[in-house]
C-alpha positions in Angstrom: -30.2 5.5 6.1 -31.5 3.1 8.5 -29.4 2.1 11.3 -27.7 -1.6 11.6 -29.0 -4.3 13.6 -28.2 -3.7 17.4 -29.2 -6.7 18.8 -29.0 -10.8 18.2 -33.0 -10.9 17.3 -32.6 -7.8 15.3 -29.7 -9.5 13.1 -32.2 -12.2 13.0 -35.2 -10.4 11.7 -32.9 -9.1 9.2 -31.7 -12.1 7.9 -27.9 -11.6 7.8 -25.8 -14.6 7.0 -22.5 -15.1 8.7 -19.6 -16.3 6.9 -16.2 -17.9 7.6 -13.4 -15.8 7.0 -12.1 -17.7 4.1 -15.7 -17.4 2.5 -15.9 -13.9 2.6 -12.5 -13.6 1.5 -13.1 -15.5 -1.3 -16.9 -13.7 -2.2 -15.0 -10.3 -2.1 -12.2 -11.7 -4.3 -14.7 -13.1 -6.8 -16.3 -9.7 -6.5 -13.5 -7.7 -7.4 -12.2 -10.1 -10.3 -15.5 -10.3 -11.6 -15.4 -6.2 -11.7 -12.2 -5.7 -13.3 -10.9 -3.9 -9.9 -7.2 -3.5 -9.0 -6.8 -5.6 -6.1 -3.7 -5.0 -4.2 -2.7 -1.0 -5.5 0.4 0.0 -4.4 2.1 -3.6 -5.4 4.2 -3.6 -8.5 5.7 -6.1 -10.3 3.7 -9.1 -9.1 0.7 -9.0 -11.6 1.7 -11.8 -13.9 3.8 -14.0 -10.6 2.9 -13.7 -7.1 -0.9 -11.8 -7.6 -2.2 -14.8 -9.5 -1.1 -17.7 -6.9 -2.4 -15.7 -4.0 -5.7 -15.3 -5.7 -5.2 -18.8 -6.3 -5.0 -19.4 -2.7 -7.5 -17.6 -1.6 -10.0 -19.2 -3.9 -8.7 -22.8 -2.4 -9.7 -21.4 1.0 -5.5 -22.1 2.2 -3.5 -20.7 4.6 -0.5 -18.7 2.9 3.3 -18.8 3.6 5.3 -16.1 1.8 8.7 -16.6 1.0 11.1 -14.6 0.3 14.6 -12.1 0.9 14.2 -8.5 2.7 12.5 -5.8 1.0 10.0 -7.7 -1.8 6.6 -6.1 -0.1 5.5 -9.4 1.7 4.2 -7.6 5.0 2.7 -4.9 2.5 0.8 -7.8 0.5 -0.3 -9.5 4.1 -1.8 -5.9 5.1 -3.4 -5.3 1.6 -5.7 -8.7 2.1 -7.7 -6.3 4.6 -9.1 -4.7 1.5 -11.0 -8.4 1.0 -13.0 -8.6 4.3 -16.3 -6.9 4.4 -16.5 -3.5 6.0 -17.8 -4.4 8.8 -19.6 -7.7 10.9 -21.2 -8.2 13.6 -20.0 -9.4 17.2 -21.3 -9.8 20.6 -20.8 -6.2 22.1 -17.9 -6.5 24.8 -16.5 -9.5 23.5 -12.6 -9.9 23.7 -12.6 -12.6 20.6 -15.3 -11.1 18.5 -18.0 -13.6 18.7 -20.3 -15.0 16.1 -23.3 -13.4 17.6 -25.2 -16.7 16.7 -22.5 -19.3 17.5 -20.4 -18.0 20.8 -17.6 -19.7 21.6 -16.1 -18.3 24.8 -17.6 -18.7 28.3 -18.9 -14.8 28.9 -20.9 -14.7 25.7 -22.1 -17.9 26.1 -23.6 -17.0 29.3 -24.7 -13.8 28.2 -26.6 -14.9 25.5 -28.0 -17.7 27.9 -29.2 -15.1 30.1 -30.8 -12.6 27.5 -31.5 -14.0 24.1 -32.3 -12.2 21.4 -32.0 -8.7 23.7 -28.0 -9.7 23.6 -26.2 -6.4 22.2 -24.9 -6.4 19.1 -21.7 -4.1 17.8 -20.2 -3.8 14.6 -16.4 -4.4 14.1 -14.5 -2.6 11.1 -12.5 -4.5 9.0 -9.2 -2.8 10.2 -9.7 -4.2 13.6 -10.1 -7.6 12.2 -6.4 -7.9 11.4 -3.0 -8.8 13.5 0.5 -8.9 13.0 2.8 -10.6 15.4 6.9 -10.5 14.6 8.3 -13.7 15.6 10.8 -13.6 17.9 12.3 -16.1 20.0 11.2 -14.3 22.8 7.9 -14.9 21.6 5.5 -17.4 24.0 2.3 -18.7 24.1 0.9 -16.6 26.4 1.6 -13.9 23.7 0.0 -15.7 20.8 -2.5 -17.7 22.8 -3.2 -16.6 26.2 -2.3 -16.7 29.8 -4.2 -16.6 33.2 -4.5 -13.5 34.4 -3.6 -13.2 38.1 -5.7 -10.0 38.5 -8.3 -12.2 37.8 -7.5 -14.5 39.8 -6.9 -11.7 43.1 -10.5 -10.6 42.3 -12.0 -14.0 43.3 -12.3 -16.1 40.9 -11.2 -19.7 40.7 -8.2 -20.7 39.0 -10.9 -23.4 37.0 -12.9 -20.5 35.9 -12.7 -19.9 32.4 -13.1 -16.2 32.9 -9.5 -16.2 34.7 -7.9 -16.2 31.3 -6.6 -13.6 29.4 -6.9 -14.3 25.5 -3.3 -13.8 23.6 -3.4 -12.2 19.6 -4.5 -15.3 17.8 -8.0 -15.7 20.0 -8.5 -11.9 19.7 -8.5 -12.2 15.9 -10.4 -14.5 15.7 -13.5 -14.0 12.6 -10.3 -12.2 11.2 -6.7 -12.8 9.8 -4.0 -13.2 11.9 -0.1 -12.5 10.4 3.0 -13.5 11.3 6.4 -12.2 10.2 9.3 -13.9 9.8 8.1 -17.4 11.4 11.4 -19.1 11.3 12.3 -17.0 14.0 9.8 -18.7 16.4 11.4 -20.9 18.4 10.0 -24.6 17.5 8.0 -25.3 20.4 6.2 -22.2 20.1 5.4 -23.2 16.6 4.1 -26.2 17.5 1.6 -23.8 19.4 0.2 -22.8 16.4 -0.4 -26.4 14.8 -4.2 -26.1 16.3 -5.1 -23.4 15.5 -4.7 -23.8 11.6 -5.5 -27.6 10.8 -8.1 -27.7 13.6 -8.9 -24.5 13.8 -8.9 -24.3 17.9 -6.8 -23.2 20.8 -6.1 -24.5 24.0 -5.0 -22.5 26.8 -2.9 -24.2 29.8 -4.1 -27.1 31.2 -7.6 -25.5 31.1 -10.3 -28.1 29.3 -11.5 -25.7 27.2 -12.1 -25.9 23.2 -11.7 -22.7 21.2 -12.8 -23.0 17.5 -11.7 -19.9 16.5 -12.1 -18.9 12.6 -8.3 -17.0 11.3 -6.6 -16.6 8.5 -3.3 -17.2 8.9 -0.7 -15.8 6.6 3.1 -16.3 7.9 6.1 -14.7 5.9 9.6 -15.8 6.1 12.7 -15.1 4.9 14.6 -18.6 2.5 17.7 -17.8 4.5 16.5 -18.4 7.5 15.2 -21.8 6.8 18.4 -23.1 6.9 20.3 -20.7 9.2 18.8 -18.8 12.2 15.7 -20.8 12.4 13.2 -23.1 10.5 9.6 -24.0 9.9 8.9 -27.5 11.4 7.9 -29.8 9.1 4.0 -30.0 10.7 3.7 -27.0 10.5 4.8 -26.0 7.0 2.6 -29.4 5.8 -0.3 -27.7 7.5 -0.1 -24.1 5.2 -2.2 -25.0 2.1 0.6 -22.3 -0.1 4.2 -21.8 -0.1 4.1 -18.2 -2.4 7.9 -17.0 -3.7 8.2 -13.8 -3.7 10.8 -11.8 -5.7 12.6 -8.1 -6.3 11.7 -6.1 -9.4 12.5 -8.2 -12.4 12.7 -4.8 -14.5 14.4 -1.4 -14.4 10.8 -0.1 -14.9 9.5 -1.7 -12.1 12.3 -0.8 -9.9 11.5 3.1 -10.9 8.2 2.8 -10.8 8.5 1.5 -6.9 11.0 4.1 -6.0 8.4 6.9 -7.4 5.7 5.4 -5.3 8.4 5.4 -2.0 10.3 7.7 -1.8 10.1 10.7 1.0 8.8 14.3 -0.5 8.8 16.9 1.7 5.8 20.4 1.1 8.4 23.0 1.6 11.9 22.9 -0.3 14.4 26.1 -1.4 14.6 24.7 -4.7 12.9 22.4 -7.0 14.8 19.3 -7.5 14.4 17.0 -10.6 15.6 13.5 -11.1 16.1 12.9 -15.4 15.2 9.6 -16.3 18.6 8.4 -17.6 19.3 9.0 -13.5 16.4 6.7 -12.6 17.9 4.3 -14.4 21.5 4.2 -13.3 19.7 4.2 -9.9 17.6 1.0 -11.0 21.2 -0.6 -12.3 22.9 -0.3 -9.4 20.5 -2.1 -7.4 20.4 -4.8 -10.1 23.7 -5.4 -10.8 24.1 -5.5 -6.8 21.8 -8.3 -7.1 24.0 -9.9 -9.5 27.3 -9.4 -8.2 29.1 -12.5 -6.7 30.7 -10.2 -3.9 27.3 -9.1 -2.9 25.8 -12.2 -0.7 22.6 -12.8 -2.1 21.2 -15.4 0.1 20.9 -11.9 2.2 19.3 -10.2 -0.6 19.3 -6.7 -2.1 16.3 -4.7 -1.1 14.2 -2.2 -3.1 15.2 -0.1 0.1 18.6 0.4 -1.7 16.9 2.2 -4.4 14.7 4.2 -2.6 17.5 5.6 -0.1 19.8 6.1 -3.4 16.9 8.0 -5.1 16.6 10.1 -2.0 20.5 10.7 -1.4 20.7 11.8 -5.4 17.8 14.4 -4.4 19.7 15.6 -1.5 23.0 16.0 -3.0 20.9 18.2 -5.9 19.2 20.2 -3.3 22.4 21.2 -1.0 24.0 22.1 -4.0 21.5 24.4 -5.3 21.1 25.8 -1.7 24.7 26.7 -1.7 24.6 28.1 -5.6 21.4 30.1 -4.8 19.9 28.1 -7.9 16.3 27.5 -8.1 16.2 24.3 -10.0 18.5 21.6 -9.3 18.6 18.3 -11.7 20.5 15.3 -10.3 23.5 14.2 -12.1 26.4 12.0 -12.8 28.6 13.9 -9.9 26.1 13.5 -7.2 26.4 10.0 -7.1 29.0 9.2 -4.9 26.6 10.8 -2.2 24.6 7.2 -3.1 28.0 5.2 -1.4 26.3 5.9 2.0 22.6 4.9 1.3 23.8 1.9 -0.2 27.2 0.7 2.1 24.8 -0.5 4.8 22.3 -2.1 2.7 24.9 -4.5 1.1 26.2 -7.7 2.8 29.7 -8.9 0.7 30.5 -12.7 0.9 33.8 -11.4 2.1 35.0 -8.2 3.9 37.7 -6.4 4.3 38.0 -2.5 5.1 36.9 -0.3 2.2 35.6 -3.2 0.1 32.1 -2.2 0.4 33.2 1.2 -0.7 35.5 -0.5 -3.6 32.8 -2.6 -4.8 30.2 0.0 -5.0 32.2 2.7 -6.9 32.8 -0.5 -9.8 28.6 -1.4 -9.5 28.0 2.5 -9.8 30.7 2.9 -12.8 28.8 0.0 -14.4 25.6 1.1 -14.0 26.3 4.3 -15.6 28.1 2.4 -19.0 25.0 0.3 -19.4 23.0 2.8 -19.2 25.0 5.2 -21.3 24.9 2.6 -23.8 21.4 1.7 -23.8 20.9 5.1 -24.8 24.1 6.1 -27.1 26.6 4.9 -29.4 30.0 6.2 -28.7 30.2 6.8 -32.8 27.3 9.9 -32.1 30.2 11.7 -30.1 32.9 10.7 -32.9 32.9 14.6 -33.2 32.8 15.5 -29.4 35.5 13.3 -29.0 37.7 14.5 -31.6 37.2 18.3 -30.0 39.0 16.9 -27.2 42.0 15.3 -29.0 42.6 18.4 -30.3 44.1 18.7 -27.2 44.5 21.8 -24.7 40.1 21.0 -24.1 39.2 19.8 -20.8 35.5 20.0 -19.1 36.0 20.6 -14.9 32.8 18.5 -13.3 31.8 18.9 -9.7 28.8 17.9 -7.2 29.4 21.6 -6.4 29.5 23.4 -9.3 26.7 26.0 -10.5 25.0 24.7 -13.8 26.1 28.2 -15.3 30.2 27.2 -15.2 28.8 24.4 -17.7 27.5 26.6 -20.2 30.9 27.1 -22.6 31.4 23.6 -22.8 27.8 22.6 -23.4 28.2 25.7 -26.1 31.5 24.3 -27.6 30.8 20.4 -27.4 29.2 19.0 -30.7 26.0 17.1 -30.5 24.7 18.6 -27.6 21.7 19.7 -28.6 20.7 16.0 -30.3 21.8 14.4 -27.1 19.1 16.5 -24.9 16.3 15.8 -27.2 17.7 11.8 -27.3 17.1 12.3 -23.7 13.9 14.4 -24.0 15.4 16.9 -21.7 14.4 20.4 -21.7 17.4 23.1 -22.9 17.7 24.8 -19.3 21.0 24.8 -17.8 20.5 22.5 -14.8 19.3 20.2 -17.6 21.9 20.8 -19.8 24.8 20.2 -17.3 23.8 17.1 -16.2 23.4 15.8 -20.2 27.0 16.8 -20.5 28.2 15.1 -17.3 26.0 11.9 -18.4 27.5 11.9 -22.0 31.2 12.8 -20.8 31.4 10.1 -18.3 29.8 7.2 -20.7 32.6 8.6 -23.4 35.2 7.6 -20.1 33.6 4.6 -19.6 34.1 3.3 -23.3 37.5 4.7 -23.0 37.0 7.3 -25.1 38.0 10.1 -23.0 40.4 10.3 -19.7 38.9 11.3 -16.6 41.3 13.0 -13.5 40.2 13.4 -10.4 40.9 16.7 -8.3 39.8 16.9 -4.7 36.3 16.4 -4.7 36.2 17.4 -8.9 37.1 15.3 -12.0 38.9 16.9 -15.3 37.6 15.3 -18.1 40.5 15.1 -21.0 41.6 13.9 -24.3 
């Protein structure tokens, strides 16, 4: 393997071409549709919305503003676009802006190369180093984005008109790169008008120095709709000058909202017990989050992050776990009575149009009652129980449930209910008892929820009745 090119005349003799960022964005894309690779793995739900209009983008060779609520993977798309640059370019060795070892722009390289040609070092800068990300805040100034004097500088002898007295801010330092920038709204407006250079003209300017910078960055900004109109805005120049406005959005499926929890959630190596999650439970997890996002006491201008799922999903998994610590089970399966351990993952998630004490509580407990009826439903007809039921009405037959209760205290009624067994291969569930308990808490708390059976709750446990 030879090594690369270490010097300008080296590059030269070896005939590498330098492209602008937006090129070689676009070549790799072209690359990688042409190939049939997955571009951005890890993002789900966006092939057939948001995928195709940032491609889209790209191709155009435009600067990119993502829009949208909390929680829909914007930051995580922004980062994924490294996977487009090439793995590595060249720059002048030393340089603080990574210049284009045939075409410097700042004052040090230019007088370096003056001074030794060809012989000018040349090092080779990884595409992860080609990428920043700045959160706006209104804190934020331009001697954070584009640069300052630097005083040390200054105390070592230099003039104040030297060029070399300034110390470059993010923007100039990713420059042959891309350059993000979270939450824009939150920059205050004459910091934004800061940035109007740098992506129409492609060039900075630092103080009251005479100096031109054309740097070459990608600039990606992402932003939240609400802020638009309350904590902040994008000034008009500056939103004209973004070539894409790209809407983001949550899940649009209950698949896609399990399939995202699966990816995210925390797993730890060592556990007491194994802990399983049936797939009737990833659902009502998925519904909750949905119907949150429907509810008209849930302010959706704030949004209803995927974040609500995965610290649900997690919570369900805990509650499983502590319970088979305390039972000395070794398999735990999450069911219908750990749920209320979701009230706490979920109170601080959701922001109500109006509040009062314990609504959050109130209107999660009617979300979570809902979630499990559509979801019983979507699996079961309350006539396939007509036989259950009627065991029931008999009267003097009642099923005790509880977030603490051993899967063995289930195993009379799971014996003694009818249609049990048809109900766990509905559910494709395996015929262990964990497995079994939690089918009878799924299937006695849908028949509650169609008002087929009376439910009683009993300090911490619920007496399902006739």
């Amino acid at each position: 393997m030879t090594s690369p090119p270490a010097t300008i005349g080296d590059l030269r003799r070896s005939e590498y071409r330098v492209q602008s960022v937006k090129a070689e964005l676009r070549r790799n894309l072209i690359r990688k549709l042409s190939s049939g690779e997955t571009l951005f793995p890890g993002i789900l739900g966006y092939e057939e919305s948001v995928i195709p209009q940032l491609e889209n983008a790209i191709l155009a060779g435009q600067d990119i503003v993502l829009l949208g609520e909390r929680g829909q993977a914007k930051s995580r798309l922004v980062r994924a676009l490294i996977s487009l640059l090439d793995e590595t370019i060249p720059v002048i060795a030393g340089c603080e802006i990574n210049d284009d070892p045939y075409a410097p722009i700042c004052r040090r390289c230019l007088d370096l190369v003056e001074q030794r040609g060809d012989a000018t070092a040349v090092s080779w800068l990884p595409c992860d180093r080609r990428y920043s990300e700045k959160l706006a805040t209104p804190d934020t100034s331009i001697a954070d984005l584009i640069g300052e004097v630097d005083p040390i500088r200054v105390a070592e002898g230099r003039y104040l008109s030297d060029e070399l007295t300034i110390h470059y801010g993010l923007v100039p330092r990713t420059n042959r790169g891309i350059f993000a920038i979270n939450e824009l709204p939150d920059l205050a407006e004459r910091i934004q008008v800061g940035l109007l250079n740098i992506i129409e003209e492609r060039d900075v300017q630092i103080r009251g120095y005479r100096i031109r910078l054309p740097l070459d960055v990608y600039v990606v900004a992402t932003a939240n709709p609400e802020d638009y109109t309350n904590r902040g805005r994008i000034i008009t120049p500056l939103k004209d000058r973004f070539g894409a406005q790209i809407r983001t959005h949550y899940p649009r499926s209950v698949e896609h909202e399990i399939a995202i929890v699966e990816q995210e959630t925390t797993r730890f190596d060592e556990s007491p017990a194994q802990v399983r999650v049936p797939g009737y439970m990833k659902e009502i997890i998925a519904e909750i989050t949905h119907l949150a996002r429907r509810n008209p006491q849930v302010n959706q201008r704030s949004g209803v992050s995927v974040r609500v799922s995965i610290a649900n999903y997690e919570n369900l998994v805990s509650n499983a776990l502590r319970r088979a610590i305390h039972t000395g089970e070794k398999e735990a399966v999450g069911r219908i009575s750990d749920l209320p351990a979701l009230v706490p993952s979920s109170a601080g998630k959701l922001e109500l149009e109006t509040w009062e004490e314990n609504d959050d509580v109130s209107v999660l407990e009617k979300i979570i009652r809902t979630a499990c009826s559509n979801v019983f439903r979507r699996h079961f007809t309350v006539q396939e129980f007509s036989e259950l039921v009627q065991r029931f009405d008999r009267g003097g037959f009642t099923v005790e449930v509880s977030d603490k209760a051993p899967a063995d205290s289930y195993a009379q009624a799971v014996r003694e209910l009818p249609g049990m067994e048809r109900a766990l291969q509905k559910l494709e569930e395996p015929a262990t008892p964990s497995a079994q308990a939690a089918v009878l808490e799924f299937i006695l708390e849908g028949l509650h929820l169609s008002k087929r059976l009376n439910k009683t709750p009993v300090d911490g446990s619920a007496i399902y009745g006739g």
